[in-house]
N, C-alpha and C positions, 0 to 999 in steps of 0.2 A: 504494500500500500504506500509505502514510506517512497518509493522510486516512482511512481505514476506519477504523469504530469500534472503540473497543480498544486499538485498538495502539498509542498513544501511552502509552496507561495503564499498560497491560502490560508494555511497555520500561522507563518510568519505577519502576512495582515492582518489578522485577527489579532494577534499580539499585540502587536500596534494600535489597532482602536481601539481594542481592551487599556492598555496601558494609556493612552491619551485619553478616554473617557474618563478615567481614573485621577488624573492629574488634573484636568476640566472640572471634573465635580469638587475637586478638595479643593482648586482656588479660585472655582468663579468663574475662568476662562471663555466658557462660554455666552456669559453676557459683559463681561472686559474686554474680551476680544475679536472684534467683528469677524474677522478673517477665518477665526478657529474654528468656526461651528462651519462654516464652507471644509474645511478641508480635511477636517472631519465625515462632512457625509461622502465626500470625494474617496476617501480611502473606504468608508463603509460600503459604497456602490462596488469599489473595485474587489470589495474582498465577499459581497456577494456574487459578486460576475463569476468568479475566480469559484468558489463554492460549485455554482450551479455546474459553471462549465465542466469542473472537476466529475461531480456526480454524475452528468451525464454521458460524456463523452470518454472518461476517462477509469472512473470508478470500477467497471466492470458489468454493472446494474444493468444497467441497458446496453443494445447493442446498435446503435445507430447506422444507418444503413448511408444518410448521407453527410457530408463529413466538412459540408462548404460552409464559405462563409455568409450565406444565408440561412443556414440552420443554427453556425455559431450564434448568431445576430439575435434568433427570436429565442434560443435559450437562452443567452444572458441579460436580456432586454426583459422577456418576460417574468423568467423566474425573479429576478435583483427587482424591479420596479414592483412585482405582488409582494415583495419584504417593503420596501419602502413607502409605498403609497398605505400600506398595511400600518408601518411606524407613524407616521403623520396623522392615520385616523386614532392610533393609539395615544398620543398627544393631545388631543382634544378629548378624547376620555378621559385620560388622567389628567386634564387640568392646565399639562403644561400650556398649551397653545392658547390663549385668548383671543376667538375669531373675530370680538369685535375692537380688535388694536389695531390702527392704521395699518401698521406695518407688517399684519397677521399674513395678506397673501403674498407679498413681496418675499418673504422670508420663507415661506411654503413652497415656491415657485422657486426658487433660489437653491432652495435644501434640493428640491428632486433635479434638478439640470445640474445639479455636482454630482449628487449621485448618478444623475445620466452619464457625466462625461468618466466618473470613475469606471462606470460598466463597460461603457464603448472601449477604454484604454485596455483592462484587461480583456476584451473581449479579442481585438486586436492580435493580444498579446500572444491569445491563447491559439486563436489560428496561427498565426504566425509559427507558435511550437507545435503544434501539429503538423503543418506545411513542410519545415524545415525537419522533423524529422522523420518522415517518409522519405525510403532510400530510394 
């Protein structure tokens, strides 16, 4: 498991915004610091992309029969975007998000197009190593 594509990447990103989640909640960061909560959901997009991709393409689980990067696209678009757009309704459950703050869909809008473009990067990334290692 430890040698399939992915997975190392994917553990190590998760590490990452585990750990930066973690430093964010002890000192405020993410209402101190505009930029952190972007690049935060930027690494959280890439490490669901990274996720799906792994599980589908690479896990063993399934056996995908096509291997392009149109199929990369709708597994990591779909599956990353059902965790996120999921997260955000979770936010307004729990309180955090107050829809009726100016700045509520700016910042909603903001959070999912980082996490788009973290999907798109690893999505990329991910064909990329599938392409390149086909002998």
């Amino acid at each position: 498991m430890l040698k399939k594509p992915l997975f190392i990447e994917t553990f190590i990103l998760l590490v990452i915004v585990g750990v930066l989640d973690r430093i964010a909640n002890i000192y405020h960061l993410y209402w101190s610091v505009n930029e952190f909560d972007s690049v935060v959901h930027f690494l959280g997009g890439a490490t669901l992309s990274a996720f799906f991709l792994w599980l589908y393409f690479f896990s063993g689980y399934f056996n995908p029969a096509k291997r392009d990067l149109k199929t990369f696209l709708l597994v990591s678009i779909f599956g990353a975007m059902f965790v996120a757009v999921s997260w955000e309704i979770y936010e307004i459950f729990l309180g955090e998000a107050v829809m009726n703050k100016a700045e509520y869909p700016f910042d909603t809008m903001l959070d999912i197009i980082m996490d788009l473009l973290g999907i798109l990067a690893v999505c990329f990334y991910g064909y990329l190593k599938e392409h390149n290692a086909k002998p």
